[in-house]
C-alpha positions as CSV (number, residue, x, y, z in Angstrom):
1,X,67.3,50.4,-14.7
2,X,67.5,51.4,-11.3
3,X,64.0,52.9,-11.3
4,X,62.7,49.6,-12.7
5,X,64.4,47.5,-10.1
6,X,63.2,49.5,-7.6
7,X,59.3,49.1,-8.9
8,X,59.7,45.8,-9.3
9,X,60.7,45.7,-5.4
10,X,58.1,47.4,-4.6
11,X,55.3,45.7,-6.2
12,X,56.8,42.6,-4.7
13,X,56.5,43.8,-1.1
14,X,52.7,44.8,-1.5
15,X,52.0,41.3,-3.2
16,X,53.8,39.9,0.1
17,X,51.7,41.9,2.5
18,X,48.4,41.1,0.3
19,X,49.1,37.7,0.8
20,X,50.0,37.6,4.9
21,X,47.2,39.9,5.5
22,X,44.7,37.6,4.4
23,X,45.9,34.3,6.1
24,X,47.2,34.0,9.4
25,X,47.8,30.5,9.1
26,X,47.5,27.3,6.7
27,X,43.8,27.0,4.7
28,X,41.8,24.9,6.9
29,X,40.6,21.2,5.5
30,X,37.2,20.1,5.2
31,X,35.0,18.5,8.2
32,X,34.5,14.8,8.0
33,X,31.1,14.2,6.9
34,X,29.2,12.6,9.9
35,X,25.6,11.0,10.2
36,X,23.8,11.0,13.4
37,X,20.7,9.2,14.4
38,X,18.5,10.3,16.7
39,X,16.8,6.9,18.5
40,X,19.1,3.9,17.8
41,X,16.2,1.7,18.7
42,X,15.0,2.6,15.3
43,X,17.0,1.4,13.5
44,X,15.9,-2.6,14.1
45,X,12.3,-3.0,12.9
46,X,9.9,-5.7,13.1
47,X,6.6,-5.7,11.1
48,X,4.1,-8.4,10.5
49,X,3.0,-9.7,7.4
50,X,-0.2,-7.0,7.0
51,X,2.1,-4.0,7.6
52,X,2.7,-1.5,5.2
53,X,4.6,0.5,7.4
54,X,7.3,0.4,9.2
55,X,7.4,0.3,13.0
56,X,8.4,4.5,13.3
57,X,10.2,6.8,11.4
58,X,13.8,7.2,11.1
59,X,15.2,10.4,12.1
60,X,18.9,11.7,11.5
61,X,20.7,14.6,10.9
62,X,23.9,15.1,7.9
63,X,26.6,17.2,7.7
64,X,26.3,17.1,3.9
65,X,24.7,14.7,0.8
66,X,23.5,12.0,1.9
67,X,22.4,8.5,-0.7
68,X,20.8,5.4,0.3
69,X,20.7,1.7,-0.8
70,X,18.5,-1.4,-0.2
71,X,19.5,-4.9,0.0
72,X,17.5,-8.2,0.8
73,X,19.3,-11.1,2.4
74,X,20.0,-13.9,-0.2
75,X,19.6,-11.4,-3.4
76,X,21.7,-9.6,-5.7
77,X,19.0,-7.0,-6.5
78,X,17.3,-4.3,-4.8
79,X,13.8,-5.7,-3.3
80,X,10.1,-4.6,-4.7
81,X,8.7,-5.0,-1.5
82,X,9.8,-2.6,0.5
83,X,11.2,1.5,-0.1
84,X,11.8,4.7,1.9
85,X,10.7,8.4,1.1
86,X,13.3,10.4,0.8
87,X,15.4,8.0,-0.4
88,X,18.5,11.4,-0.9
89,X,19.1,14.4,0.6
90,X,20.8,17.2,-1.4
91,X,22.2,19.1,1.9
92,X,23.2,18.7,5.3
93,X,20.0,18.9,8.4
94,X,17.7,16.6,9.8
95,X,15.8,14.1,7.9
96,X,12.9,11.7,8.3
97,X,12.7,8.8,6.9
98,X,9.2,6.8,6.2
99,X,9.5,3.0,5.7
100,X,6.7,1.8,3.3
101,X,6.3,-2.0,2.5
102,X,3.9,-4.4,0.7
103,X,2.3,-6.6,2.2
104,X,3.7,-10.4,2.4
105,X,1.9,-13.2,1.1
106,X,4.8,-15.7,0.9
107,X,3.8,-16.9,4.3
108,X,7.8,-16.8,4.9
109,X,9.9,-14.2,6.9
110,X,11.6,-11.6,4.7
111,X,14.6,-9.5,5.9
112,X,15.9,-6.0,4.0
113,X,18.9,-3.9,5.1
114,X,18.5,-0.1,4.5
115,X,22.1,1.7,4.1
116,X,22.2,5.6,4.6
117,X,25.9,6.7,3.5
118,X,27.2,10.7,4.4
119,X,30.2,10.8,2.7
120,X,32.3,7.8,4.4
121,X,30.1,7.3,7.7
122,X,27.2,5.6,7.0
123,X,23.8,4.3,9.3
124,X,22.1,0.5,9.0
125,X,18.6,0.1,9.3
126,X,17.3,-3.7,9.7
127,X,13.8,-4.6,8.4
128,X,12.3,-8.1,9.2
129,X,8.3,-9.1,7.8
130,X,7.1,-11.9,9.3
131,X,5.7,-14.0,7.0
132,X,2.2,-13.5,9.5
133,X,-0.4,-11.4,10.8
134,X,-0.1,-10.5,14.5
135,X,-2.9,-13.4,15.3
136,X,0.0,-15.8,13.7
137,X,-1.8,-17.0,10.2
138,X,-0.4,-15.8,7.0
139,X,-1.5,-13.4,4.9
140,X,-3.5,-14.6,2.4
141,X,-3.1,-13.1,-1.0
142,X,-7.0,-11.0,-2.4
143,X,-5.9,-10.5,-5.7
144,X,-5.4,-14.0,-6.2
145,X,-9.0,-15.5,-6.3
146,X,-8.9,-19.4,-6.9
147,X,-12.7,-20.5,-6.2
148,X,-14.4,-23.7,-6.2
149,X,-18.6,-22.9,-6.9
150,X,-21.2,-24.7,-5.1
151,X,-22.7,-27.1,-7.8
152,X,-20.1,-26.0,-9.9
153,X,-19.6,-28.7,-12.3
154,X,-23.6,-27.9,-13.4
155,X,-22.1,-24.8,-15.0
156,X,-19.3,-26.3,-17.3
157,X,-21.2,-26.3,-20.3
158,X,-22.8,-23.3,-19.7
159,X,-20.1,-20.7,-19.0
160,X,-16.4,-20.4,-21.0
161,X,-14.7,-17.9,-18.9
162,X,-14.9,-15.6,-15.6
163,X,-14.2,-11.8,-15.6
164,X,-14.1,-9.4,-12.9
165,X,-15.5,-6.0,-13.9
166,X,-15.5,-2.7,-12.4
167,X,-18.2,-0.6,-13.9
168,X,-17.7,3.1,-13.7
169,X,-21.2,3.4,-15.7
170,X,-24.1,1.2,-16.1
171,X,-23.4,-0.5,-19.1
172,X,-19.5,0.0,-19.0
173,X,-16.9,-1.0,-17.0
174,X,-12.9,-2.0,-16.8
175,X,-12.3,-5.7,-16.9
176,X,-9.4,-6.5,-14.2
177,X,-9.2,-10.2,-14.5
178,X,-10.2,-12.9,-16.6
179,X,-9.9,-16.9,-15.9
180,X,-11.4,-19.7,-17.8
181,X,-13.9,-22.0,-15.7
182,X,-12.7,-25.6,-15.6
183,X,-14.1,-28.4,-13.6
184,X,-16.4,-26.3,-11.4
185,X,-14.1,-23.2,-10.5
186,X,-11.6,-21.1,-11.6
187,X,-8.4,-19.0,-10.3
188,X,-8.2,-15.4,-11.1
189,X,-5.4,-13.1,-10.2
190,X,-6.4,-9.5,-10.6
191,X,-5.0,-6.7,-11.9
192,X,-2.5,-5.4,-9.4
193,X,-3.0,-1.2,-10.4
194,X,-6.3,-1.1,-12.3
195,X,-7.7,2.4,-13.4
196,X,-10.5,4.2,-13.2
197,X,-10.1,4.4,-9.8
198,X,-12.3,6.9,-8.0
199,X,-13.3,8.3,-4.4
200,X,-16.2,6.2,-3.0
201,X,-19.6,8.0,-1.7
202,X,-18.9,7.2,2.2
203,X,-20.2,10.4,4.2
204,X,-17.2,12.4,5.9
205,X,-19.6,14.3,8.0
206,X,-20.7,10.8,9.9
207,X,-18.2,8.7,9.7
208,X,-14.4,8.4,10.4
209,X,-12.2,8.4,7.3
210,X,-8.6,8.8,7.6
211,X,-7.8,10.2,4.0
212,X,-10.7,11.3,2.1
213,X,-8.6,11.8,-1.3
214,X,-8.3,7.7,-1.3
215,X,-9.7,6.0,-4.9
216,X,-10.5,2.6,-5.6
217,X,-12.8,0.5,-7.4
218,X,-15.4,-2.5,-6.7
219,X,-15.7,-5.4,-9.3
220,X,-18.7,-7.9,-10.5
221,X,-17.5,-11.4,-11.2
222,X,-19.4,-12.2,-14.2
223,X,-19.8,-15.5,-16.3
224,X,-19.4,-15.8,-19.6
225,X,-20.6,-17.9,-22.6
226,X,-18.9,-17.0,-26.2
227,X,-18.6,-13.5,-25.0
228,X,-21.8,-13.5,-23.9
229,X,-23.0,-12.6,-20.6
230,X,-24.5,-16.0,-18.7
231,X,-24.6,-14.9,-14.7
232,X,-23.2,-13.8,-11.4
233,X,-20.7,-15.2,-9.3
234,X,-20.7,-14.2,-5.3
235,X,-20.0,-15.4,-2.0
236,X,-21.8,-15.8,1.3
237,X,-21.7,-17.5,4.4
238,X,-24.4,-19.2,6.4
239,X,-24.2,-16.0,8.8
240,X,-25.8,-13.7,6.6
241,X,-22.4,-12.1,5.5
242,X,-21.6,-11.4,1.6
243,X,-18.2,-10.4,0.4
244,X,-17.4,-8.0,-2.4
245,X,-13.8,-7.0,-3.9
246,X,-12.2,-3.5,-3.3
247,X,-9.4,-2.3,-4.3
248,X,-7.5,1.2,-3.1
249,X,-4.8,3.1,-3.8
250,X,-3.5,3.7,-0.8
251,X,-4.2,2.6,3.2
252,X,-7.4,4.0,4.5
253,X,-9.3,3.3,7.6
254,X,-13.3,3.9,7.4
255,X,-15.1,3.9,10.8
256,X,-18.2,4.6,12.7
257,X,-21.6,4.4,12.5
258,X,-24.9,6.6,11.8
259,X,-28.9,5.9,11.5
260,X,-31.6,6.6,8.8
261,X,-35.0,6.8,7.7
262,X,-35.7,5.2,4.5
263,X,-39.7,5.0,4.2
264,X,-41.0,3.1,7.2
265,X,-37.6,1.7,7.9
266,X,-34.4,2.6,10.3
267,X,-31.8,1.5,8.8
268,X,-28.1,1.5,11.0
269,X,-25.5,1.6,9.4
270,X,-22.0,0.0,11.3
271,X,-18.6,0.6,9.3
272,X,-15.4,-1.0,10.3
273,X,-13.1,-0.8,7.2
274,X,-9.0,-0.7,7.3
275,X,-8.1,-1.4,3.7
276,X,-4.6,-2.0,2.5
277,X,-2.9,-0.4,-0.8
278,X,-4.3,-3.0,-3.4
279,X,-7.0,-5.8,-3.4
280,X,-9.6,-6.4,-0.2
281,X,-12.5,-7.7,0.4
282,X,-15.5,-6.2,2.5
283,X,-17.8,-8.6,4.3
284,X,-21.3,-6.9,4.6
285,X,-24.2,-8.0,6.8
286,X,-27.9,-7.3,6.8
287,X,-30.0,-8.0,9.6
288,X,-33.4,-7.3,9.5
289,X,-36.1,-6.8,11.9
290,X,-39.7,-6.1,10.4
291,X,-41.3,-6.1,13.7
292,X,-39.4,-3.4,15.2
293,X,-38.8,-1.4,11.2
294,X,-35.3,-1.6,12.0
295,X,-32.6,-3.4,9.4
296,X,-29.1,-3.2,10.5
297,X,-26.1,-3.3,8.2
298,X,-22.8,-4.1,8.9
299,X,-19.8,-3.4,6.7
300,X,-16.2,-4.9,8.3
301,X,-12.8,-6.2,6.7
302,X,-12.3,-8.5,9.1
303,X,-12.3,-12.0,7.7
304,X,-15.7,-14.1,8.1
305,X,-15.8,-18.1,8.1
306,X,-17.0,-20.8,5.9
307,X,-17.5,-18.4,3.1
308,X,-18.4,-20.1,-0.3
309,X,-19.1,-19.3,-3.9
310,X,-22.1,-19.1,-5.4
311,X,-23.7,-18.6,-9.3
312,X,-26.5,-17.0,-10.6
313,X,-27.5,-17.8,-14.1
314,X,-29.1,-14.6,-16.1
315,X,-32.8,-14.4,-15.4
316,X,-34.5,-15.0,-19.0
317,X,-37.3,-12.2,-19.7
């Protein structure tokens, strides 16, 4: 027994030193998880009702996970209109934060709050869209097309329903909108994400294009009697402009200009295009000079005046 006691001891006394050897001191408690940002002055943003961006990026650093949340004033549920990428972090570091938004057509401010919680410290961000463009008129909605034709009520009889195609071939196309035509007009809303989106033919070697993997489409508005094709619809002004219906997956700017030969002609070609994400329209321009062999043409998405809407019944062979 007294061998026994005295192994036990033993046994005892290592555990004991084991134990003090390895801690000099109570186990230290976790760090308080802390969020830091790194310009203040970022965290109050104003944007206009064109912007799909917000007004810089949002840089901060975490000491660990980090979640967000979006509220708009005077709703229960997150917002549509406006989202951040990353919207998490799985670790602690430095993070930057993109603010992406779609445009505003409600002519009316709009106001989101952006919460970024670490733990029990959290950061604010404040979004405000006006509810107009920096020239102080609102936006006006393109995908919502509400047209009144020139000599429209001619056409009653003669045409059932509109429908705005994008053809992708020929003789087929994606329909993106249809409206019936009533009393000399009709309103059309378009498809807000069509397909069969593709990248356009612009010319990266002569011309400025910020993201040459954008897609879009182009429509036709057609006329239609009984499902069968009756004419055109377009729109002009008394300038010489014509506008035509884009649509693109994401923001793109195309700019420049260039020169070529076609025959006996010079043709110049001007290109000032900053399309949104969604529905635009391009105003084009020809001037031509027969004197000189010169015809100028002039592609811009700034909006022209006084345009109108036109048909174009089928041409009978």
């Amino acid at each position: 027994m007294k061998r026994t006691d005295s192994l036990i001891l033993s046994l005892l006394a290592l555990s004991v030193a084991i134990f003090t050897g390895c801690s000099s001191g109570p186990l230290p408690l976790p760090s308080a998880s802390t969020i830091e940002v790194e310009d203040k002055q970022t965290l109050t943003q104003i944007v206009f009702a064109d912007d799909t961006e917000g007004e810089s990026v949002v840089t901060f650093t975490t000491s660990g996970v980090w979640m967000s949340k979006i509220t708009e004033e005077g709703q229960d549920t997150s917002p549509e209109w406006i989202w951040i990428d990353p919207n998490s972090g799985k670790e602690a570091g430095k993070y930057n934060i993109h603010i992406s938004l779609l445009q505003n057509f409600t002519s009316a401010d709009r106001k989101a709050v952006i919460e970024i919680a670490c733990g029990k410290n959290e950061i604010t961000i404040n979004v405000t869209q006006r509810g107009v463009t920096a020239n102080g008129k609102p936006q006006i909605d393109p995908s919502l097309i509400a047209v009144t034709v020139e000599g429209g009520m001619n056409y009653n009889e003669i045409i059932d329903y509109v429908a705005a195609i994008s053809y992708y071939t020929e003789n087929k196309g994606i329909e993106v909108g249809r409206a019936p035509y009533e009393n000399g007009g009709f309103t059309l809303k378009l498809d807000p994400e069509p397909g069969g989106l593709s990248t356009f033919d612009f010319d990266a070697n002569k011309l400025e294009i910020s993201d040459v993997k954008a897609k879009g489409i182009t429509l036709k508005m057609e006329g239609f009697k009984s499902k069968t094709y009756v004419g055109d619809f377009f729109m002009e002004n008394v300038y010489g402009y014509s506008g035509r219906y884009y649509y693109m997956d994401r923001d793109v700017s195309i700019t420049g200009s260039y020169s070529e030969s076609v025959a006996i002609y010079t043709i110049n070609n001007s290109y000032d295009l900053n399309f949104k994400k969604g529905w635009n329209i391009v105003y084009e321009q020809v001037v031509t000079n027969l004197d000189k062999g010169v015809i100028t043409m002039i592609f811009t998405t700034q909006p022209q005046n006084e345009m109108r809407w036109y048909f174009k019944p089928e041409q009978k062979q």
